[in-house]
VEXDREN-2710 file (C-alpha; in Angstrom, 1 decimal):
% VEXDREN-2710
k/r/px/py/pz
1/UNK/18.9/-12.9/-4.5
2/UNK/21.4/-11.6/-2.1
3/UNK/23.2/-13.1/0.6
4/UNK/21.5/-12.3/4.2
5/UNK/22.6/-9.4/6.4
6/UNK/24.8/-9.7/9.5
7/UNK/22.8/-9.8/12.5
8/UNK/24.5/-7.5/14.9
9/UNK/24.6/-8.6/18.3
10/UNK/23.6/-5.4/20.1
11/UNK/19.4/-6.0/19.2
12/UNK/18.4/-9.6/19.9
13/UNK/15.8/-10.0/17.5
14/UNK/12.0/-10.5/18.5
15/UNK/12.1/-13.5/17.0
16/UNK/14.6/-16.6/17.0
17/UNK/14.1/-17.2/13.0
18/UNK/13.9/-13.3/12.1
19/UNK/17.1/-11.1/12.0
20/UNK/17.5/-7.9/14.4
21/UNK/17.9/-5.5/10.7
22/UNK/14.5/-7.1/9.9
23/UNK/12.9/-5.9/13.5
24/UNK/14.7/-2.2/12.9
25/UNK/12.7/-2.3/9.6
26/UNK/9.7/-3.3/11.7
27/UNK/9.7/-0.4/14.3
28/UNK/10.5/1.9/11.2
29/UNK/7.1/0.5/9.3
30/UNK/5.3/0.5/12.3
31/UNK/5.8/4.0/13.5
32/UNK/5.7/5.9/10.1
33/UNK/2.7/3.7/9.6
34/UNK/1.0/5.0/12.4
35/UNK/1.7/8.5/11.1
36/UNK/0.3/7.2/7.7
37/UNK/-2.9/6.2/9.7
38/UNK/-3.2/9.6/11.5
39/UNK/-3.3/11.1/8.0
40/UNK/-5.4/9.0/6.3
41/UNK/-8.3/10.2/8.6
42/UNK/-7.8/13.6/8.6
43/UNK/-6.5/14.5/5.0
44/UNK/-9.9/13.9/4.0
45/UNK/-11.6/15.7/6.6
46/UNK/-9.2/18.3/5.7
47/UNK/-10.5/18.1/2.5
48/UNK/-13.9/18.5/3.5
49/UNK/-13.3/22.0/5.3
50/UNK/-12.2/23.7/2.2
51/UNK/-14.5/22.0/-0.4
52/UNK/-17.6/20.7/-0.9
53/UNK/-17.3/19.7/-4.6
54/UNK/-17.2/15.5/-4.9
55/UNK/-14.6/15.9/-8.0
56/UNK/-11.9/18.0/-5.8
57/UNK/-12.8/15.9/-2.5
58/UNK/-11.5/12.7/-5.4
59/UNK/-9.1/14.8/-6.3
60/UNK/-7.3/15.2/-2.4
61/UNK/-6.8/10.9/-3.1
62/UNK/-6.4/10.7/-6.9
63/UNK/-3.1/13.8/-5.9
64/UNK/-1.7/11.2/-3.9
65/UNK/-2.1/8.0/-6.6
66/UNK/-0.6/10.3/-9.6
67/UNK/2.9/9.9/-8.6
68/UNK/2.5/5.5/-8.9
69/UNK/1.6/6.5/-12.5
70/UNK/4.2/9.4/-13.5
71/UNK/7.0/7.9/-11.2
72/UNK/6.5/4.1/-10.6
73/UNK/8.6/3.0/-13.5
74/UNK/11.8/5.2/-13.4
75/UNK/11.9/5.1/-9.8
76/UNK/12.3/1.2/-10.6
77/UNK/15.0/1.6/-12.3
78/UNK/16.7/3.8/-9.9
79/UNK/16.2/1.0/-7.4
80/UNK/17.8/-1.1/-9.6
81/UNK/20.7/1.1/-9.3
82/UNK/20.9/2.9/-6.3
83/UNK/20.9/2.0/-2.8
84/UNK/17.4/0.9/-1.4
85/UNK/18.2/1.7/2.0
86/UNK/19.7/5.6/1.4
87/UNK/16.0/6.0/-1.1
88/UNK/14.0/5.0/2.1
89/UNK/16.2/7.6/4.6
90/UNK/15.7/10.5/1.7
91/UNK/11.9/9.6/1.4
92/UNK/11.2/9.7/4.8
93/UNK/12.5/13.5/5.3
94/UNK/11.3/15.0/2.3
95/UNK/8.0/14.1/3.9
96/UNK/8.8/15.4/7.2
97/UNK/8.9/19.0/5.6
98/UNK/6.2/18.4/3.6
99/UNK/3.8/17.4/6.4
100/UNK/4.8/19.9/8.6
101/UNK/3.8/22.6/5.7
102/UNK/0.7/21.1/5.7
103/UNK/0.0/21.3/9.5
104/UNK/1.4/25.1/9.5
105/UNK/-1.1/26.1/6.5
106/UNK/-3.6/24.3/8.5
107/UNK/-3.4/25.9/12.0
108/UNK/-3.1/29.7/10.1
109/UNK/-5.9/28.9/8.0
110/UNK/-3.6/29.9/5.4
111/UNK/-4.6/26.4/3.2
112/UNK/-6.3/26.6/0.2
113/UNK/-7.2/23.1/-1.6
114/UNK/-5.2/24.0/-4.2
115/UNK/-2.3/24.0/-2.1
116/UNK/-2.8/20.9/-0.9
117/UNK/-3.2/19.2/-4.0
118/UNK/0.1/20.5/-5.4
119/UNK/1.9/18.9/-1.5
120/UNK/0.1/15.8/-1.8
121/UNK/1.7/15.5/-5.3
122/UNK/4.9/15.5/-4.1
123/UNK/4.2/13.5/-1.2
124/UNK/2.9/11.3/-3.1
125/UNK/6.2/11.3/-5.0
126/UNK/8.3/9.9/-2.0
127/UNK/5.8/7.6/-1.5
128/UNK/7.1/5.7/-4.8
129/UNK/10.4/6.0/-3.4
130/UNK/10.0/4.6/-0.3
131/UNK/7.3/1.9/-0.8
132/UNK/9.6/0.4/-3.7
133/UNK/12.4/0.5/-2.1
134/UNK/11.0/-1.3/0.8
135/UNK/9.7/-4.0/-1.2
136/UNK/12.8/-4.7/-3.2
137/UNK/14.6/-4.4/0.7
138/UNK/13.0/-6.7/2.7
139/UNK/14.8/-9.8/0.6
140/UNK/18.0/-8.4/1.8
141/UNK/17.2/-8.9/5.6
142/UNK/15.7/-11.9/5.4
143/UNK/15.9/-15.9/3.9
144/UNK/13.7/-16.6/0.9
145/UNK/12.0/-19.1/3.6
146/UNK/10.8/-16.5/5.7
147/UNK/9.4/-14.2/3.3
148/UNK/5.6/-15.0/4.0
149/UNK/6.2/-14.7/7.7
150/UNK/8.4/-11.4/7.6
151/UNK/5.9/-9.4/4.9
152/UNK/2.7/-11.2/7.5
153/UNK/4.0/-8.6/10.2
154/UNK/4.8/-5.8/8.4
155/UNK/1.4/-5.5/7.1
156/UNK/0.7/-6.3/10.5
157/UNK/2.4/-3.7/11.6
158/UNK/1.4/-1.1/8.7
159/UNK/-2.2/-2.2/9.4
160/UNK/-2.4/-2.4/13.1
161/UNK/-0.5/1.2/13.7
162/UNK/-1.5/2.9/11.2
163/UNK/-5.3/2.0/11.3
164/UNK/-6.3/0.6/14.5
165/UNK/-4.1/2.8/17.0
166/UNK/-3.5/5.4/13.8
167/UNK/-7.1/6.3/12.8
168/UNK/-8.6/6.9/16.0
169/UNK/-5.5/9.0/17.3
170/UNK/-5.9/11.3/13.8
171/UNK/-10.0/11.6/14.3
172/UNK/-9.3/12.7/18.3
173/UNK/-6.3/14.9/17.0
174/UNK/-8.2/16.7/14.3
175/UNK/-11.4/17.4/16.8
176/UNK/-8.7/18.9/18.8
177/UNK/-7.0/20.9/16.0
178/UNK/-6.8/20.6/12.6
179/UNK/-3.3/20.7/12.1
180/UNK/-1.9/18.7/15.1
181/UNK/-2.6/15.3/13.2
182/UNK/0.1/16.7/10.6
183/UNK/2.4/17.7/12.9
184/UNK/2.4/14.0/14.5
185/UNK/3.0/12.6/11.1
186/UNK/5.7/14.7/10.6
187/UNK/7.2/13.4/13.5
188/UNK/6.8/9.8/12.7
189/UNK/8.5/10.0/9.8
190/UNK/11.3/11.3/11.7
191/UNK/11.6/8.3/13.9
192/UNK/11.3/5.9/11.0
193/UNK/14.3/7.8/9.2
194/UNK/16.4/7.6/12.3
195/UNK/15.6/3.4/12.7
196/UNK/16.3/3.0/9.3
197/UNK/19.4/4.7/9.4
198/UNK/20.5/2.5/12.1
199/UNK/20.2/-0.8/10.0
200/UNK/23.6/-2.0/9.2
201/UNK/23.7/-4.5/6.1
202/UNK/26.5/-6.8/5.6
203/UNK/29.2/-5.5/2.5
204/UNK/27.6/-8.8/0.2
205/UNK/23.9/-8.0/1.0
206/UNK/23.8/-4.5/-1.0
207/UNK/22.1/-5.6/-4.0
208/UNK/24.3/-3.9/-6.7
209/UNK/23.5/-4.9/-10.7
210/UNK/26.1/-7.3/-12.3
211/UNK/27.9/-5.9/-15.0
212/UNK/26.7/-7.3/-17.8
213/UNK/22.8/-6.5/-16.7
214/UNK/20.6/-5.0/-18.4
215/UNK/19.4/-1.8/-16.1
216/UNK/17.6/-0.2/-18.6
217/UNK/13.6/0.3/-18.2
218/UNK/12.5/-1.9/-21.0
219/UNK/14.2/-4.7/-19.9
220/UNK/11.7/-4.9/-16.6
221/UNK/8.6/-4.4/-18.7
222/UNK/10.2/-7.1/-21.4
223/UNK/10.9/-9.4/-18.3
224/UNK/6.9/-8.9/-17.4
225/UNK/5.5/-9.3/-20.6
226/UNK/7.3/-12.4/-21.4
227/UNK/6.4/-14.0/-18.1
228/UNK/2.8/-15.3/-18.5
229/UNK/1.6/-15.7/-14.9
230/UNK/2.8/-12.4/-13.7
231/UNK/1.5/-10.4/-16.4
232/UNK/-1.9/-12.1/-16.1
233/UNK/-1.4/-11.5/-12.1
234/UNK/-0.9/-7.5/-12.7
235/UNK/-3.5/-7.2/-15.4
236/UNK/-5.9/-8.8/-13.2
237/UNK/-4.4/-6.7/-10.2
238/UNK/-5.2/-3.7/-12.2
239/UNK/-8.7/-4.4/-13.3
240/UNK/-9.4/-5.2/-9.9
241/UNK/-8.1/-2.3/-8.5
242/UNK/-9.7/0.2/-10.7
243/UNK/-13.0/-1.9/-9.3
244/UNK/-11.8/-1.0/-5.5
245/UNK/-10.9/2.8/-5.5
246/UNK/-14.3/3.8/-7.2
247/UNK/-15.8/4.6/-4.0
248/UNK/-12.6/5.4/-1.9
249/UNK/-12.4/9.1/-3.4
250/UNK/-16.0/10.0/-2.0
251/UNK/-16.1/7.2/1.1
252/UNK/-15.5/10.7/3.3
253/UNK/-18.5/12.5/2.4
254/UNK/-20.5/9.2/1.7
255/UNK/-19.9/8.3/5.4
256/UNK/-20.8/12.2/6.8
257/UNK/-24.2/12.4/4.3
258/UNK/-25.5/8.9/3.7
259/UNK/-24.4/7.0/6.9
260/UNK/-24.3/10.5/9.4
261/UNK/-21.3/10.1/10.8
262/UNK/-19.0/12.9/12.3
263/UNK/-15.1/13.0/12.6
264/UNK/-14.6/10.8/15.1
265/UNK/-17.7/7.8/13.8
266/UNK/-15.9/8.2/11.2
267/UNK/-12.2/7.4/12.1
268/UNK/-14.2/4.9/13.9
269/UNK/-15.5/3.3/11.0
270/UNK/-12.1/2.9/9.3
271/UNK/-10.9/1.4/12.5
272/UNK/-13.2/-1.5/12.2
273/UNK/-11.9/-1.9/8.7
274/UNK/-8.4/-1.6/10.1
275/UNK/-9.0/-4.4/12.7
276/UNK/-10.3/-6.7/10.1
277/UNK/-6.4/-5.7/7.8
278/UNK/-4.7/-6.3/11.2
279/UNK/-6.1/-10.0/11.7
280/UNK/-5.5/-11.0/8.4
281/UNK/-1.6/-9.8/8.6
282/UNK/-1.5/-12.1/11.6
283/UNK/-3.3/-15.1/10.4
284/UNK/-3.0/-14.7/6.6
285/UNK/0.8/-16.5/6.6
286/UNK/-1.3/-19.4/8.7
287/UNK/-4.2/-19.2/6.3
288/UNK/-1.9/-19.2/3.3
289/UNK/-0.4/-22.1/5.1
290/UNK/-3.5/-23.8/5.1
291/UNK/-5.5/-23.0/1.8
292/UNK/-2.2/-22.5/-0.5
293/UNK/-0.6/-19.8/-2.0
294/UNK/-2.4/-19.9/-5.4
295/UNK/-5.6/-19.9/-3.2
296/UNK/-4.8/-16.9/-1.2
297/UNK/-3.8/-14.6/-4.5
298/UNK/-7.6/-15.2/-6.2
299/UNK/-9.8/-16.2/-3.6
300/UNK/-9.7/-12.8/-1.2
301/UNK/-11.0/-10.8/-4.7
302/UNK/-14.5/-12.7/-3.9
303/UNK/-14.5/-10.6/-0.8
304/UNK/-13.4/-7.3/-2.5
305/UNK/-16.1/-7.4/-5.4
306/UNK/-18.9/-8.6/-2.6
307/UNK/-17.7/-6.1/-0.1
308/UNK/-18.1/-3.1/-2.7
309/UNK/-21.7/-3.7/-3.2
310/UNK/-22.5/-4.2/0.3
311/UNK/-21.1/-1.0/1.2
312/UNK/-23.4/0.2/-1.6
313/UNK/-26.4/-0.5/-0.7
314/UNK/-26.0/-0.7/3.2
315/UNK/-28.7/1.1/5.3
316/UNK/-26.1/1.4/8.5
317/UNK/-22.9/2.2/9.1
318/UNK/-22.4/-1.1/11.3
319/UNK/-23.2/-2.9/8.0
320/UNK/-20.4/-1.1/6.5
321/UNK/-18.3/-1.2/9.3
322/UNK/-18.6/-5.4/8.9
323/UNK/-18.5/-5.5/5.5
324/UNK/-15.1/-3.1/6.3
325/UNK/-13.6/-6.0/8.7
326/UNK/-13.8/-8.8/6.2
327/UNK/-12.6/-7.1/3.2
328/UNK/-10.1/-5.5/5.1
329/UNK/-8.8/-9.2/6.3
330/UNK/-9.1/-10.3/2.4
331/UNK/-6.6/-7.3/1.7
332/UNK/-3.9/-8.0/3.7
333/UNK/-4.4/-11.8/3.0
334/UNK/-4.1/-10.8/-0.7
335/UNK/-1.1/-8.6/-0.3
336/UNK/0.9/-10.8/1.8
337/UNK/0.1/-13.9/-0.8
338/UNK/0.5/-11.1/-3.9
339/UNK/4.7/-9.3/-2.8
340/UNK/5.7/-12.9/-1.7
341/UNK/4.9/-14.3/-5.2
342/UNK/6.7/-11.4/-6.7
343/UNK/9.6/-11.4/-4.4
344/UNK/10.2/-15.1/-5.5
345/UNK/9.8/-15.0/-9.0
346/UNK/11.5/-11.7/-9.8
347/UNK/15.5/-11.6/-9.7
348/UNK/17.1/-9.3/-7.3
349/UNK/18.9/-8.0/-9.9
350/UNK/15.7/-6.4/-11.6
351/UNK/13.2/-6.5/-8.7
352/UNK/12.9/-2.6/-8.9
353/UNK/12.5/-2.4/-12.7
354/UNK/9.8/-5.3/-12.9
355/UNK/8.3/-4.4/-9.5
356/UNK/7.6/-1.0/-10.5
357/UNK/6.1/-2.1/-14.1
358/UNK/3.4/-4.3/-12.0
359/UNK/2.5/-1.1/-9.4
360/UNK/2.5/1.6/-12.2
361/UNK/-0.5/-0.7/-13.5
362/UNK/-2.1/-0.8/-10.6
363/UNK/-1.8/2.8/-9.8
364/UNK/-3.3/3.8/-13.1
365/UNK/-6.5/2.0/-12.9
366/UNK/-6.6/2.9/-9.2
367/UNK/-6.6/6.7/-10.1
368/UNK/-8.6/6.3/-13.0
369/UNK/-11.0/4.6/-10.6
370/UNK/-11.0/7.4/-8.1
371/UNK/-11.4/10.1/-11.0
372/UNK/-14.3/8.1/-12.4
373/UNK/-15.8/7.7/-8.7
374/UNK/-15.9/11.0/-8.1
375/UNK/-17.6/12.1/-11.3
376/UNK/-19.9/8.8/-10.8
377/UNK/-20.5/10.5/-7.6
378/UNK/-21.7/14.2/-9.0
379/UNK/-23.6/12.8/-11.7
380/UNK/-25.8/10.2/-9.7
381/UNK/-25.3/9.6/-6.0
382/UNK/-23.0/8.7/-2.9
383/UNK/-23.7/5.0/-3.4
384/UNK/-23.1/4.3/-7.3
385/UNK/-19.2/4.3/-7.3
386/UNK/-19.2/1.6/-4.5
387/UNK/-21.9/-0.5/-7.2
388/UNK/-19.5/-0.3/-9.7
389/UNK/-16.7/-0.9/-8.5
390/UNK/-18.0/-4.1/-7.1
391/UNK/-19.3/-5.2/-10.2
392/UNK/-16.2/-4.5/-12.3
393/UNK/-14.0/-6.3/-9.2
394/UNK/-16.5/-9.3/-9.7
395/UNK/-15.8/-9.7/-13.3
396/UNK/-12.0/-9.3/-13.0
397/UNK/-12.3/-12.5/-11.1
398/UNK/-14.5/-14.3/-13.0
399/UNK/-11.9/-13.8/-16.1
400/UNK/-8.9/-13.9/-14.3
401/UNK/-9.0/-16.6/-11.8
402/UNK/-8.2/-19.6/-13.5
403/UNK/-5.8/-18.2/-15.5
404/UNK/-4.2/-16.9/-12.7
405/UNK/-4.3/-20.0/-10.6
406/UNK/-3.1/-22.4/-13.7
407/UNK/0.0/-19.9/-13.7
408/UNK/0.6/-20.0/-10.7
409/UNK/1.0/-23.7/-11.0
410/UNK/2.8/-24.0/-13.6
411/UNK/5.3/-21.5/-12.5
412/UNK/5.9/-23.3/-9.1
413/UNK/5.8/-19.8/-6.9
414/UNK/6.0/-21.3/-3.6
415/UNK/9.9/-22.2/-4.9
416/UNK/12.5/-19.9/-4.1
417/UNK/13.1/-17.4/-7.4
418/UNK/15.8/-18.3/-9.8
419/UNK/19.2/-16.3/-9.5
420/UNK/19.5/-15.6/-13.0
421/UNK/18.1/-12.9/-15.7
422/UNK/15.1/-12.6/-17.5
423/UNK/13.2/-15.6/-18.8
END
């Protein structure tokens, strides 16, 4: 891992233990979060004014997944071997264009769903960049000792922005007009660029390879498969996920038909969810303080599997919305326990490379979950992709857990990673 950053005296940090580059980082999250929040309300309703068909409605989510599985693993290895921080500044303002695209199209009624399939592609595309760049980055600002604290806030922060205050901004936006949600987003991830420019990193945190490394490809995926606890972790993190985005395609028009909701019920409803991801970013580094961090990796999947079923056969939306709030907490609780495992088990010098392997998995059996959700969705109901993918999150954690958890202790991953290569 690399040596900590300098902590320039011009930004006192928010916290005593937490560095002021970590707190520039924050901002940046929080704010291009929030414009993240505005959009994922009203893409979908978006969505719904220029189709009606269930399979393109998946489509508008599955355009924005693609990318994790075309991208995730060479845009490892060009984290490996570029500079995370420059990836995150690029990102940011590719997406500044392309969201401002999308609110022009919008207001001119000029916006076919086509269109926005092919931006959301791309969008998507800087999304790899910047989300694995950011998780390979936040070792460089802070100690290893603080990594359950510092990735506690962020999602915080990505959860709390970008849902609670993010959600209901983008419903009232888009009652207002349909492309002023886009426009705001646009703007966010101007902000976030500019913060993250400002972060200064010490000369001996900018995590270069060694020499002798190996930076090709197949040396992350060799490093994953040889590592029995991880590669259990990310097969049962894809099986699971796969469970969880069968009903995320169609929650839009399941919300608007089955529960009666209108744009702003429904940015509502997500809100509630949002409140429940917000809490658990606060309290999960307490909770995973308390219970373990073996414990908080497999235990929040319970909630995930449950949660999915509820959904599906709730009569209410306030059902929904509770069922939202806990599995909401159980996400963030889950990711927090999930990225600080990998951040101490994977070198530095092949975070990117490895990192990317174990999201590429994911991101396939989340869009193969959303295409199968949506096609679940024409052939039977509004309620069968949220019954299935409970059911197949449920078994993922009846197969998985104990493997998982005997990994996990065998592998010691509360201890700092080890500085050297592949094991």
């Amino acid at each position: 891992m690399s040596a900590t950053v300098s902590r320039p005296p011009v930004a006192a940090p928010l916290s005593p233990s937490l560095p002021a580059n970590y707190w520039r980082q924050w901002f940046a999250s929080a704010i291009s979060n929030l414009g993240d929040g505005i959009n994922f309300v009203a893409m979908p309703l978006l969505a719904l004014t220029l189709t009606g068909d269930e399979r393109l409605i998946a489509a508008v989510t599955l355009a924005t997944l693609l990318p994790w599985l075309l991208l995730a693993l060479p845009v490892g290895v060009v984290v490996d071997r570029l500079q995370r921080q420059s990836l995150m500044i690029a990102a940011n303002v590719v997406r500044v264009l392309l969201f401002g695209l999308i609110a022009a199209g919008a207001i001119v009624e000029r916006l076919e769903v086509w269109h926005l399939l092919v931006l959301l592609l791309v969008i998507g595309a800087c999304e790899v960049f910047f989300d694995s760049s950011a998780q390979a980055f936040v070792p460089m600002l802070v100690e290893r000792h603080q990594l359950e604290r510092a990735n506690g806030y962020l999602f915080a922060a990505e959860v709390a922005a970008g849902s609670i205050a993010g959600l209901s901004i983008g419903a009232l936006l888009f009652d207002r007009s349909v492309g002023l949600p886009f426009a705001a987003n646009a703007a966010s991830f101007t902000v976030a660029a500019a913060l993250i420019a400002s972060i200064r990193l010490a000369r001996t945190a900018v995590a270069n390879p060694q020499p002798n490394t190996d930076r090709r490809l197949r040396a992350g995926v060799r490093w994953l498969l040889d590592h029995p606890m991880l590669r259990t972790l990310a097969v049962m993190f894809a099986v699971t996920n796969l469970g969880l985005m069968f009903g995320q395609g169609i929650f839009v028009k399941y919300a608007v038909e089955e529960l009666g909701l209108n744009s702003v019920e429904f940015g509502i409803l997500l809100t509630v969810t949002a409140m429940g991801a917000a809490s658990g970013g606060i309290v999960g580094p307490r909770l995973i303080g308390v219970i373990g961090l073996r414990n908080s990796v497999v235990v929040p999947y319970a909630a995930f599997g449950t949660g999915q079923i509820v959904i599906g056969l709730a009569p209410a939306a306030s059902i929904v919305a509770a069922t939202g709030f806990v599995v909401g907490f159980g996400i963030t609780v889950w990711n927090v326990a999930t990225v600080t495992v990998r951040q101490r088990v994977i070198p530095a010098d092949r975070f990117g490379r490895v990192n990317g392997v174990y999201r590429w998995l994911g991101a396939a059996a989340g869009a193969l979950g959303v295409a199968a959700g949506g096609f679940v969705a024409y052939a039977t109901n509004l309620r069968a992709p949220f019954l299935t993918g409970g059911a197949i999150t449920l078994i993922a954690l009846v197969v998985f857990a104990r493997p998982v958890l005997r990994g996990l202790a065998d592998e010691g991953a509360a201890e700092p990673a080890r500085e050297s290569g592949a094991r």
